[in-house]
GUNU-459337 format. One record per residue (C-alpha): residue number from 1; residue in one letter; chain; x, y, z. Coordinates in nm, 2 decimals, always signed. Example, Ala and Ser with C-alpha at 12.3 -4.5 7.8 and 13.67 -1.06 7.14 Angstrom:
2
+-----+---+---+--------+--------+--------+
!   k ! r ! c !     px !     py !     pz !
+-----+---+---+--------+--------+--------+
!   1 ! A ! A !  +1.23 !  -0.45 !  +0.78 !
!   2 ! S ! A !  +1.37 !  -0.11 !  +0.71 !
+-----+---+---+--------+--------+--------+
//
This chain:
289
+-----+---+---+--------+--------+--------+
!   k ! r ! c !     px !     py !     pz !
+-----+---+---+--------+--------+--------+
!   1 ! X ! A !  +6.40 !  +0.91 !  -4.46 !
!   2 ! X ! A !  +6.03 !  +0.93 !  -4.36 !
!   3 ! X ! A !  +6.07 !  +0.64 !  -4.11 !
!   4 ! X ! A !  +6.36 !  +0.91 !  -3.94 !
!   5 ! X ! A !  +6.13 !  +1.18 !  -4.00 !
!   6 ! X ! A !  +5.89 !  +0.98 !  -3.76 !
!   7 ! X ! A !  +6.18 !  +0.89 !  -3.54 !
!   8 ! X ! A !  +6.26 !  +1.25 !  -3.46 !
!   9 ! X ! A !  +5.88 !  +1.38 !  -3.41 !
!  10 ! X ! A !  +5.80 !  +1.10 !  -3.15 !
!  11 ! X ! A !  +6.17 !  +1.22 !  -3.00 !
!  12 ! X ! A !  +6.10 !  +1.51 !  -2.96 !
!  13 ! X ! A !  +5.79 !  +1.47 !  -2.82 !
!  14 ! X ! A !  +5.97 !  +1.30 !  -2.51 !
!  15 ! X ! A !  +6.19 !  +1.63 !  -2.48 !
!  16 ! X ! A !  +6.11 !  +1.80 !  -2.13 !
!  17 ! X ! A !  +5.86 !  +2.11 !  -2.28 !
!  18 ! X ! A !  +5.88 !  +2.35 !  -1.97 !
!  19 ! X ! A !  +6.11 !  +2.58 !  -2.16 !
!  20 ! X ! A !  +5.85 !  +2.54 !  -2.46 !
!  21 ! X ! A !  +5.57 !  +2.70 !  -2.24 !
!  22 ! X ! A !  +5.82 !  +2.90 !  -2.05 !
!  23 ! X ! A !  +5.91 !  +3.10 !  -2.40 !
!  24 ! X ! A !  +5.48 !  +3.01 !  -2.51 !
!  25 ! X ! A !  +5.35 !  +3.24 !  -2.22 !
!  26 ! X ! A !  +5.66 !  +3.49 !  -2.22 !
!  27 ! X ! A !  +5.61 !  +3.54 !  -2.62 !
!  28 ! X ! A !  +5.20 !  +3.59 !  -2.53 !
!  29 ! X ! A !  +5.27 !  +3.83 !  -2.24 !
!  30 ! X ! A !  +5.52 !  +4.04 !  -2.50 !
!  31 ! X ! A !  +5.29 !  +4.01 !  -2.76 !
!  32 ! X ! A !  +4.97 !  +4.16 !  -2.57 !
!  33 ! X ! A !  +5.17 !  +4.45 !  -2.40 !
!  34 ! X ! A !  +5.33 !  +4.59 !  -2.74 !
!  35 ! X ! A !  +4.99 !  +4.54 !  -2.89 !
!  36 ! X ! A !  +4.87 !  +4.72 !  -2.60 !
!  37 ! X ! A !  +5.08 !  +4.99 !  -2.63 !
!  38 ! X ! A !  +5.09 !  +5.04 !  -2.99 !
!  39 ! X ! A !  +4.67 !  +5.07 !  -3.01 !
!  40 ! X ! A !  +4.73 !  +5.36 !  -2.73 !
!  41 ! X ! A !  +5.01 !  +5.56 !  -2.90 !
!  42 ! X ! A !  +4.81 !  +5.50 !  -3.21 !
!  43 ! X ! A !  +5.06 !  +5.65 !  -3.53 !
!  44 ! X ! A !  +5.29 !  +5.85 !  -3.28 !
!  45 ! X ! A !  +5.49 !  +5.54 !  -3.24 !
!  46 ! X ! A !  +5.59 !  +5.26 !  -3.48 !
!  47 ! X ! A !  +5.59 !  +4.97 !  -3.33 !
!  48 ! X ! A !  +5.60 !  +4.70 !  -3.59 !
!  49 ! X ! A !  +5.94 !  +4.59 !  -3.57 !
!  50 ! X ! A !  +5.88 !  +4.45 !  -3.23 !
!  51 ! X ! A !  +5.62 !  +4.24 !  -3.28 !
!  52 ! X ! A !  +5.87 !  +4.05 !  -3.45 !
!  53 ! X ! A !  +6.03 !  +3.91 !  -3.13 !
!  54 ! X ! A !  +5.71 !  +3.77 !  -2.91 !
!  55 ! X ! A !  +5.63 !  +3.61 !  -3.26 !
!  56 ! X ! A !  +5.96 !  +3.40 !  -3.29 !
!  57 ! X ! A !  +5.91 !  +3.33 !  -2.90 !
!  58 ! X ! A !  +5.51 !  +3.17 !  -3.00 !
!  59 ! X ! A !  +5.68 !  +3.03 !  -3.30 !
!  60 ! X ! A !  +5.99 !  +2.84 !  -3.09 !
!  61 ! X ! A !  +5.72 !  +2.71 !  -2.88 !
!  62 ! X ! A !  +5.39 !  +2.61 !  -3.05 !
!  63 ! X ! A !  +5.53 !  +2.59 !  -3.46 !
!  64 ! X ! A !  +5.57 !  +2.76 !  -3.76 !
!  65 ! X ! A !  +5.16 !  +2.74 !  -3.87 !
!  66 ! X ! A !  +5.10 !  +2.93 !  -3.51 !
!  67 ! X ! A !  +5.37 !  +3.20 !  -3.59 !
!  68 ! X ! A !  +5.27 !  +3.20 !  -3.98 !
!  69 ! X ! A !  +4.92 !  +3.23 !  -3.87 !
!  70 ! X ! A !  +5.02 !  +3.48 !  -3.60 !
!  71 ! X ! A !  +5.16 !  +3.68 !  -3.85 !
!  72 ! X ! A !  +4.89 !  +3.71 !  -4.11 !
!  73 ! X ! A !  +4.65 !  +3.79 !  -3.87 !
!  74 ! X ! A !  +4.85 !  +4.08 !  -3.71 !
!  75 ! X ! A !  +4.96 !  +4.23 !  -4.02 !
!  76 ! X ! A !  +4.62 !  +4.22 !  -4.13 !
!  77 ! X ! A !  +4.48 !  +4.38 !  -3.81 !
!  78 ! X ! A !  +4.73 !  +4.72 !  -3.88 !
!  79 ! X ! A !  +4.61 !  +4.70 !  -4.26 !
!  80 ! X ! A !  +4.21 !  +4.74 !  -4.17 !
!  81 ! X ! A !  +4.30 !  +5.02 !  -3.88 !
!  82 ! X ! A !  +4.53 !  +5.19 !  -4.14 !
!  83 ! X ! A !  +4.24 !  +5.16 !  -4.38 !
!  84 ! X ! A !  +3.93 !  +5.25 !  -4.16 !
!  85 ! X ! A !  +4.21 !  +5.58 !  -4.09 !
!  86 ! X ! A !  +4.29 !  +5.70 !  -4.40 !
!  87 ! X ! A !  +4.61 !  +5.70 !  -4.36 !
!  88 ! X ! A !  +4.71 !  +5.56 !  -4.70 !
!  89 ! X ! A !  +4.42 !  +5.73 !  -4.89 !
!  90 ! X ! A !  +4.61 !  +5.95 !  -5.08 !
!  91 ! X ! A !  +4.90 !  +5.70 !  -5.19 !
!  92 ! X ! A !  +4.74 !  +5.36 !  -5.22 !
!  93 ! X ! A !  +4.98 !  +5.16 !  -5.31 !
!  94 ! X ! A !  +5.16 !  +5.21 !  -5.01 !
!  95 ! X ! A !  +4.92 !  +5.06 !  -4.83 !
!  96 ! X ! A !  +5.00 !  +4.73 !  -5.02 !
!  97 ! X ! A !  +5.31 !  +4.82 !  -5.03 !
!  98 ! X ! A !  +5.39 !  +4.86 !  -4.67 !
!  99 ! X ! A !  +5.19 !  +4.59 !  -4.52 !
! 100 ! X ! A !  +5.36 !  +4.33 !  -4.80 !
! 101 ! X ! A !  +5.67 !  +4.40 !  -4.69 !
! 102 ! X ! A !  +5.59 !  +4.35 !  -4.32 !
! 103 ! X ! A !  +5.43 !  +4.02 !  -4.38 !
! 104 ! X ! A !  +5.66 !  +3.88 !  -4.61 !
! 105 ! X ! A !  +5.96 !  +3.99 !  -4.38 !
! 106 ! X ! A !  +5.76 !  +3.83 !  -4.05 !
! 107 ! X ! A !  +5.65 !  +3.49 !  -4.21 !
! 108 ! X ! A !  +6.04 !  +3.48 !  -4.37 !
! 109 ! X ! A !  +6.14 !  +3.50 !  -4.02 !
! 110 ! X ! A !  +5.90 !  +3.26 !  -3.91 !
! 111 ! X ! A !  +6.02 !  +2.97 !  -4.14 !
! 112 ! X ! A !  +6.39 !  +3.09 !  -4.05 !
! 113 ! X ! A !  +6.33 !  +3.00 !  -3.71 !
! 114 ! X ! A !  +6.09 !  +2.68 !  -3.83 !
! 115 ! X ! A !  +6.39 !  +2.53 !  -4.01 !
! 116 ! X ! A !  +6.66 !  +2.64 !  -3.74 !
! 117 ! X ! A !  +6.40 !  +2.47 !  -3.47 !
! 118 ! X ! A !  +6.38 !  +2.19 !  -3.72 !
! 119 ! X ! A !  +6.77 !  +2.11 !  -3.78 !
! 120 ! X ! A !  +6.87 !  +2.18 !  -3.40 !
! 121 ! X ! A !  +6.63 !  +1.87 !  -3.34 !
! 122 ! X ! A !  +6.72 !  +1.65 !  -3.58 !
! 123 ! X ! A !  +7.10 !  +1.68 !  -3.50 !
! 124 ! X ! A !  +6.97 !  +1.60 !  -3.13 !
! 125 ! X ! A !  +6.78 !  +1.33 !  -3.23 !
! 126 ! X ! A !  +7.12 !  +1.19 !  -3.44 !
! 127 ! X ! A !  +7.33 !  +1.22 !  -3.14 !
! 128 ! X ! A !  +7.14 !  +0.99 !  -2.95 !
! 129 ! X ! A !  +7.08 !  +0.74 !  -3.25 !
! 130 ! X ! A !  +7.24 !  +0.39 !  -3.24 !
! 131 ! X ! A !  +7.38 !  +0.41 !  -3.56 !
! 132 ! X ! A !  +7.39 !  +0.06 !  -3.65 !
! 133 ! X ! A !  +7.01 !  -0.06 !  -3.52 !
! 134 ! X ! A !  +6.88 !  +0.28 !  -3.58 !
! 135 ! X ! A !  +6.68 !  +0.23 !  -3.25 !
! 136 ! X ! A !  +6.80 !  +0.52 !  -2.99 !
! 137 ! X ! A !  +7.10 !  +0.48 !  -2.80 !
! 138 ! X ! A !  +7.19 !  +0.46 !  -2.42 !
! 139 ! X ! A !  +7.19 !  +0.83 !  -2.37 !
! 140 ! X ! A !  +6.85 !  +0.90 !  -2.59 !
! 141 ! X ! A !  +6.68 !  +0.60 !  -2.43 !
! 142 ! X ! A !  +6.74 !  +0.74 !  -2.07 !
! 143 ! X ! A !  +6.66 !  +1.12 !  -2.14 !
! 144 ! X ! A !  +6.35 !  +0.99 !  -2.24 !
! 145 ! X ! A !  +6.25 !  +0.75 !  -2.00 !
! 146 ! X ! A !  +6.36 !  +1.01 !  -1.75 !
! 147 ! X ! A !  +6.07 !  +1.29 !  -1.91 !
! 148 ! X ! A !  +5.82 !  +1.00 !  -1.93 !
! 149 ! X ! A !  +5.90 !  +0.94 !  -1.53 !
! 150 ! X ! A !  +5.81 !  +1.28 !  -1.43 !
! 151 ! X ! A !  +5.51 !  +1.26 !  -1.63 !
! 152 ! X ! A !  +5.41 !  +0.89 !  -1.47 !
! 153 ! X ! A !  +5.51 !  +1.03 !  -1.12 !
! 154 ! X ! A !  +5.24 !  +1.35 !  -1.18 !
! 155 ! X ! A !  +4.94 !  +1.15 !  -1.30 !
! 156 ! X ! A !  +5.06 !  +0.83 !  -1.03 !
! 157 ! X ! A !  +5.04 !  +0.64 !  -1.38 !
! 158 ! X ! A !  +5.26 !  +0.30 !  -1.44 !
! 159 ! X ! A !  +5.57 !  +0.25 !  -1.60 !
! 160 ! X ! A !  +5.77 !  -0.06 !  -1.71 !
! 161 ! X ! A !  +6.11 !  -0.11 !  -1.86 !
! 162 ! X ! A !  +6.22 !  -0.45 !  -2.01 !
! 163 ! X ! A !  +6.56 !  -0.51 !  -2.05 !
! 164 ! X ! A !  +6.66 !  -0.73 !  -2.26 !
! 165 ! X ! A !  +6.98 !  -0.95 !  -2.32 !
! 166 ! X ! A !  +7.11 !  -1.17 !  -2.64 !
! 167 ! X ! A !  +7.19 !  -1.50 !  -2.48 !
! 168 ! X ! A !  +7.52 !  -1.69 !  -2.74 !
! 169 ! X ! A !  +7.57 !  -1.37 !  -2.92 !
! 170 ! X ! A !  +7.92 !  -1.43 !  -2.84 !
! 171 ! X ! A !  +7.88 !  -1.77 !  -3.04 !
! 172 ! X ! A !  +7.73 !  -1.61 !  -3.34 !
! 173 ! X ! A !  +8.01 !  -1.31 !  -3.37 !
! 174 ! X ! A !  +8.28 !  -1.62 !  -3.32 !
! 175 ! X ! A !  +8.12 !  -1.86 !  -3.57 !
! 176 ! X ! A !  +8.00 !  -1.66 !  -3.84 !
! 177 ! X ! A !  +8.17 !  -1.34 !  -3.81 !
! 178 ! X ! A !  +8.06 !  -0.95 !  -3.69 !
! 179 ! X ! A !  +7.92 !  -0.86 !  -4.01 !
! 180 ! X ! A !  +7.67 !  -1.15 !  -3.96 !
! 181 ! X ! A !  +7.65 !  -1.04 !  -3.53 !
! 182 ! X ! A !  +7.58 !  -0.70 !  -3.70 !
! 183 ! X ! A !  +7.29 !  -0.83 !  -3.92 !
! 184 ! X ! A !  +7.16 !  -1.00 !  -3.63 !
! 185 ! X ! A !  +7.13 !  -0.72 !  -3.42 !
! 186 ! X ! A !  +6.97 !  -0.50 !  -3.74 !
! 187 ! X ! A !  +6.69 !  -0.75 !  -3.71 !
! 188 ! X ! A !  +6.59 !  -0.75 !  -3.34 !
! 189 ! X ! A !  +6.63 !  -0.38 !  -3.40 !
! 190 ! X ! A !  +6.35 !  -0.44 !  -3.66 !
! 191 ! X ! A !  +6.13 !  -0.68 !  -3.55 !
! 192 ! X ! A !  +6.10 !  -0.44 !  -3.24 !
! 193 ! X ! A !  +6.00 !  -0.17 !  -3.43 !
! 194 ! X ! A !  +5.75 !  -0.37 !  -3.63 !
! 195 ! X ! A !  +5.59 !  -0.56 !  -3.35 !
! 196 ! X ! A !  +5.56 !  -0.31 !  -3.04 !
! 197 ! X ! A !  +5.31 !  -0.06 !  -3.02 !
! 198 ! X ! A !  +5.41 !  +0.31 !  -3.12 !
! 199 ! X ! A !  +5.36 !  +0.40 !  -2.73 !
! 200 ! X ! A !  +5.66 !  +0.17 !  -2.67 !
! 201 ! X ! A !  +6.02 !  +0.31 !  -2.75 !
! 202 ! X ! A !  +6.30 !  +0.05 !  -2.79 !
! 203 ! X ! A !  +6.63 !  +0.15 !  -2.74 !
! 204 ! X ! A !  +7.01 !  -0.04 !  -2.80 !
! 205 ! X ! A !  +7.17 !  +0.06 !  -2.45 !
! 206 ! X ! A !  +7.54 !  -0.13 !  -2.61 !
! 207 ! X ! A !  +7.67 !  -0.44 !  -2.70 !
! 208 ! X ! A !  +7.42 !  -0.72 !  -2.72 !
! 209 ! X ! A !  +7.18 !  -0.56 !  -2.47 !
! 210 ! X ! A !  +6.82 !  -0.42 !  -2.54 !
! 211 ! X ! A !  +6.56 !  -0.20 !  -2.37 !
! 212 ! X ! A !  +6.20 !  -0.17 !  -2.44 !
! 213 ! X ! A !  +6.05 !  +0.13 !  -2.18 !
! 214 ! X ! A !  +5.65 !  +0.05 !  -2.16 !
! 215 ! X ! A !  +5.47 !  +0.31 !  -2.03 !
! 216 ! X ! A !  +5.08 !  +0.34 !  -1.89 !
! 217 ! X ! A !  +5.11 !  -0.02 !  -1.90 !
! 218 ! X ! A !  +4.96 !  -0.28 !  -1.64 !
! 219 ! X ! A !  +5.21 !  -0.53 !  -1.50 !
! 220 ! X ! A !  +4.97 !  -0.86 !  -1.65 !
! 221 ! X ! A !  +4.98 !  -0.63 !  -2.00 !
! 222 ! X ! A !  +5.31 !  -0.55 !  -2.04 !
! 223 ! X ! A !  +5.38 !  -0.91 !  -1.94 !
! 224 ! X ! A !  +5.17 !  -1.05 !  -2.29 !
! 225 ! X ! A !  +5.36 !  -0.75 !  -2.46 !
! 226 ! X ! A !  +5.69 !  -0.86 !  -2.38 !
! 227 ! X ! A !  +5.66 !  -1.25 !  -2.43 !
! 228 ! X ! A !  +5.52 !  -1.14 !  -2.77 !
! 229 ! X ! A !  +5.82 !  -0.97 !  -2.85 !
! 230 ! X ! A !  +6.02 !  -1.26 !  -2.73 !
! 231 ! X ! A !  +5.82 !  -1.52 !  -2.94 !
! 232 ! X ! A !  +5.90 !  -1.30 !  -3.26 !
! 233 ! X ! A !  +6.26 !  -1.27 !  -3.19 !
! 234 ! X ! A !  +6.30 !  -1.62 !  -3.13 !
! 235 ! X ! A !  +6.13 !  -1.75 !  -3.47 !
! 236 ! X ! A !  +6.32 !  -1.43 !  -3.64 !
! 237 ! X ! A !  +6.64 !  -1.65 !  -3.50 !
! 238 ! X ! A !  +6.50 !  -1.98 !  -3.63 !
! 239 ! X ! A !  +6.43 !  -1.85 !  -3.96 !
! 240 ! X ! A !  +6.81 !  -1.73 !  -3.97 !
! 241 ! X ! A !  +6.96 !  -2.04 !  -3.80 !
! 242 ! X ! A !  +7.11 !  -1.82 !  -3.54 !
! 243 ! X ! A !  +7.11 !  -2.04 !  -3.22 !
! 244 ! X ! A !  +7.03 !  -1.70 !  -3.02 !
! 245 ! X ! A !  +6.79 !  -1.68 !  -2.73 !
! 246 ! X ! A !  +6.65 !  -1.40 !  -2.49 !
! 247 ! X ! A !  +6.66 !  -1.37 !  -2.16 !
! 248 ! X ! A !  +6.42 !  -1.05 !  -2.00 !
! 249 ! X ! A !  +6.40 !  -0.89 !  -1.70 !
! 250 ! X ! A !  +6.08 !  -0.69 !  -1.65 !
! 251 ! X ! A !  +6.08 !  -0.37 !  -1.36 !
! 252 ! X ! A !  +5.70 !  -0.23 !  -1.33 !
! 253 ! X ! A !  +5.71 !  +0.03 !  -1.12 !
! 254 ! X ! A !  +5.38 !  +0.19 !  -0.98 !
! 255 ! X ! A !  +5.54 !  +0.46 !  -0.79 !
! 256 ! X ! A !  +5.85 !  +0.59 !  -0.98 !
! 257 ! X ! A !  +6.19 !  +0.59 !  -0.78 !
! 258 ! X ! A !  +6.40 !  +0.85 !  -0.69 !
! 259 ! X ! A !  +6.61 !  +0.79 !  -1.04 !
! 260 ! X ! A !  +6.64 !  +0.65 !  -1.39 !
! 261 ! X ! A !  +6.95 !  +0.48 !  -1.29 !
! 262 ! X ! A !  +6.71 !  +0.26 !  -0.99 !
! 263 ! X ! A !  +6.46 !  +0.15 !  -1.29 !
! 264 ! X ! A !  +6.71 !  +0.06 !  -1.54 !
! 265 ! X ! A !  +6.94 !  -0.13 !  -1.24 !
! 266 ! X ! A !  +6.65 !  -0.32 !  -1.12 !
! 267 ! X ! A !  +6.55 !  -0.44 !  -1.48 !
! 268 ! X ! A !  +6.92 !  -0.52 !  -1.56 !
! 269 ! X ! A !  +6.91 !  -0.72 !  -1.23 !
! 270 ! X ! A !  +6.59 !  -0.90 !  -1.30 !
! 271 ! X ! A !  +6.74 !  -0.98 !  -1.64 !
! 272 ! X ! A !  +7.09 !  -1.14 !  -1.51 !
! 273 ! X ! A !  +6.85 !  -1.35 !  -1.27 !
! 274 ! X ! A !  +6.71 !  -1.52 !  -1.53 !
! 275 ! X ! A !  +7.04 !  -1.55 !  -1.75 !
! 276 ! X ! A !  +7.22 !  -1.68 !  -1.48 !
! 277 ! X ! A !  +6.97 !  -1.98 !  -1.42 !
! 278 ! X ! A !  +6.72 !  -2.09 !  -1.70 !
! 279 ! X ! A !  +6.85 !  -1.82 !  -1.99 !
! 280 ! X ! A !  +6.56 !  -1.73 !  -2.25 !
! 281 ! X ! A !  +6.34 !  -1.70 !  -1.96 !
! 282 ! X ! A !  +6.13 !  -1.40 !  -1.86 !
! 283 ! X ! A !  +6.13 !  -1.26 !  -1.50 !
! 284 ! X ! A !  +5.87 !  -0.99 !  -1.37 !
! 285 ! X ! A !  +5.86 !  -0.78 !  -1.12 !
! 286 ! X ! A !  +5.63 !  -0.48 !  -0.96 !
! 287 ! X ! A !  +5.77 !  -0.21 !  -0.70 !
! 288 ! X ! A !  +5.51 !  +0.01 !  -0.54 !
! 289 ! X ! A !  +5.76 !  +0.24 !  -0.39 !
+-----+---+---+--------+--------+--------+
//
């Protein structure tokens, strides 16, 4: 469960976060004008119930311990000008009271939003889980790779994407059976996991096919990266007796293209290059655009 956990931070972390600052700035803009307006209508006007709002909007965006902390420090903000007043001096315990209330009410709402944020991810994060590899799926792997594009085509920074293929899967499924082609698969699925770096995300894209996206990675670097991997697989399949090989097509791409589907088609193309000569060969290549 803590290895998921993981799994759906680092997800989410891939998730295009425009429409977090988007809600961020409009929740700081709402928060200073009601604050604004309250200090000038002083006690005329009761404007506590609306900070609520431009809270949830900070906490959507930036997390519970910024709304939480949000909270507390704006509920103890009226307390001291409510205090320095007098307007609780004959009745006390209202001032506890009251400003109790209000902050339990706002950090209640606050983790009510934290675990709706929370839940709405992770049953994002499950849709676009391979269920049996537990690596993401076709759709997760390109929604992220597609966010990590627009980041490498800002900063002009390097991307790669590795596609790998399972050459005489077919062989082990007919031989042994698909429980033991299913076992197989569970332990590239592993050995990936184990052996890339966490800046690397492996995904299953179907069948017996495999993609590792590399990004901020030099061609010569992601090159020692991948033949790595492929050296670990291959003694995982000689420790099994699986007579499985893999053949890799590497895309580096210094300047992004106009599309995911352009990456991922040239690395699948580089890939059936080498499994249509040599097999459990790796092929490289960089496009500058």
């Amino acid at each position: 469960m803590k290895q998921d956990g993981k799994a759906i931070s680092k997800f989410s972390s891939y998730i295009p976060n425009q429409d977090r600052r988007r809600w961020l700035m409009l929740g700081v803009i709402s928060l200073l004008l009601i604050a604004g307006t309250d200090n000038a209508t002083g006690f005329k006007l009761h404007l506590v119930i609306l900070y609520a709002l431009p809270m949830l909007m900070i906490t959507w965006a930036a997390g519970g311990w910024v709304g939480a902390l949000i909270a507390v420090a704006a509920c103890a903000t009226w307390a001291i000008v409510d205090s320095s007043a007098g307007r609780f001096i004959d009745n006390p315990k209202m001032y506890y009271l009251e400003w109790g209330a209000c902050l339990a009410g706002l950090l209640l709402l606050v983790y009510g939003l934290t675990r709706l944020r929370a839940m709405l991810e992770e049953a994002h994060f499950q849709s676009r889980k391979d269920m049996l590899t537990g690596l993401v799926n076709k759709g997760g792997f390109y929604q992220i790779v597609g966010a990590e594009m627009e980041v490498c085509r800002r900063y002009r920074r390097t991307l790669s994407i590795a596609y790998i293929d399972c050459d005489n899967f077919k062989l082990v499924n007919d031989k042994y059976g698909h429980h033991v082609g299913d076992e197989l698969l569970r332990v590239i699925s592993k050995t990936m996991q184990r052996k890339l770096r966490s800046s690397d995300l492996p995904g299953r894209l179907g069948g017996d096919e495999f993609a590792v996206m590399l990004p901020e990675t030099s061609a010569e670097a992601c090159r020692m990266v991948v033949e790595m991997l492929q050296q670990r697989l291959l003694q995982e399949m000689a420790e099994h007796h699986w007579p499985v090989t893999f053949s890799i097509g590497i895309a580096t791409f210094t300047r992004m293209p106009a599309s995911i589907e352009e990456m991922i088609r040239q690395a699948d193309k580089l890939m059936y290059a080498v499994k249509f000569t040599s097999k459990g060969a790796i092929k490289q290549e960089v496009f500058a655009g």
